[in-house]
Phi, psi and omega in degrees: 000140189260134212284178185268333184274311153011290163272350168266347210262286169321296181314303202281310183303359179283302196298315120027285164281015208262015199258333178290348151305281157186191193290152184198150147336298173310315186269335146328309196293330189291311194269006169274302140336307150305320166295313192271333162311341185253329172301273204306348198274326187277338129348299174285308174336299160338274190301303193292336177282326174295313164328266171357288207270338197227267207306317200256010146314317214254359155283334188306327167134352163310066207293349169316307171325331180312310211297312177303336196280307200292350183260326171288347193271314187328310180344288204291011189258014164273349192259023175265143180270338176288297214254016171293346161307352204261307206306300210307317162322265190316319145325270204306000197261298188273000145316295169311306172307295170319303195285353201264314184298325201273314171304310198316301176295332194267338163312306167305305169273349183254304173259330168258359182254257240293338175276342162289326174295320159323336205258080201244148187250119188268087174180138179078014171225204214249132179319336172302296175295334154309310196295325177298307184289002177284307190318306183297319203306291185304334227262319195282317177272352170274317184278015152269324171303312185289011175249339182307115156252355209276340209234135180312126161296112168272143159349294187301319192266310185291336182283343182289326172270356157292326171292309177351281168290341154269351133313355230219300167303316147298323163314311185295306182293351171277332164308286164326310203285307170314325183293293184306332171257355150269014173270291154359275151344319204268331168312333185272327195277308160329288162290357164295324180298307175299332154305298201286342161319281176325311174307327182280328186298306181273022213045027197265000000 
């Protein structure tokens, strides 16, 4: 029996690739399909993160909720045109707030985690594990090296930004090659599908 996501997993992958041929209906129709299959899923996500989070706290009696539920309803007062000003509060709130969350985390994580990670000890551990932390050592001060504009380029600075920049072109390419094999993957999985599609069609 052929499954019924079996087969639509096939159809749309068709329709998907009918695109490496040239532009056709059919793969617009797959991708338009796919954008409102991703709208509506986040709609529900939505509605259910509201339920959840809001609606069945302040049935419980946590009336606090109220305030954030009353600044998101404000929200809707941009498609009123008299009153779109009101929206701009509650914006301008969750801006501030995001960005005040968004510095807190990323300074730590983004700038005092990677120099405490930096900070490695090559002496007292196994010759490997030296050689690995010398490799971040250099690898982390050549490629910094290789952003100083502010200062005359010296001998020292410049061969520092040339190691720099080939740290720097391996890091991208182990990226890209990491992108490219989940892509890959995810490609493969894709014609596996279709082979057991065919297989379920054809009894094989």
């Amino acid at each position: 029996m052929v499954d019924l996501l079996v087969t639509a997993d096939f159809i749309f992958t068709i329709m998907i690739l009918s695109l490496l041929y040239r532009d056709n209906p059919l793969s617009r129709l797959a991708e338009n399909i796919a954008v409102g299959a991703a709208a509506a899923n986040a709609l529900v996500m939505a509605y259910y993160s509201l339920l959840s989070s809001g609606i069945q706290p302040i049935r419980a009696g946590d009336y606090l909720f109220l305030i954030p539920l009353m600044l998101g309803f404000l929200v809707f007062f941009r498609f009123y045109k008299k009153g779109s000003w009101i929206a701009r509060y509650p914006i301008a709130l969750f801006i501030g707030i995001g960005t005040g969350l968004a510095v807190r985390t990323s300074v730590e994580s983004m700038f005092v985690a990677p120099i405490k990670d930096l900070i490695r000890p090559l002496t007292g551990v196994s010759a490997l594990s030296a050689f690995n932390n010398l490799v971040i050592l250099v690898g982390t001060l050549t490629a910094l090296a290789y952003f100083i504009f502010t200062i005359k380029e010296t001998k020292v600075l410049g061969a520092s930004a040339k190691i720099g920049r080939s740290f720097i072109m391996i890091a991208l390419g182990v990226g890209f090659t990491t992108a490219l094999g989940v892509y890959l993957g995810s490609l493969i999985g894709n014609f596996m599908n279709i082979v057991d599609f065919l297989r379920s069609l054809f009894g094989i």
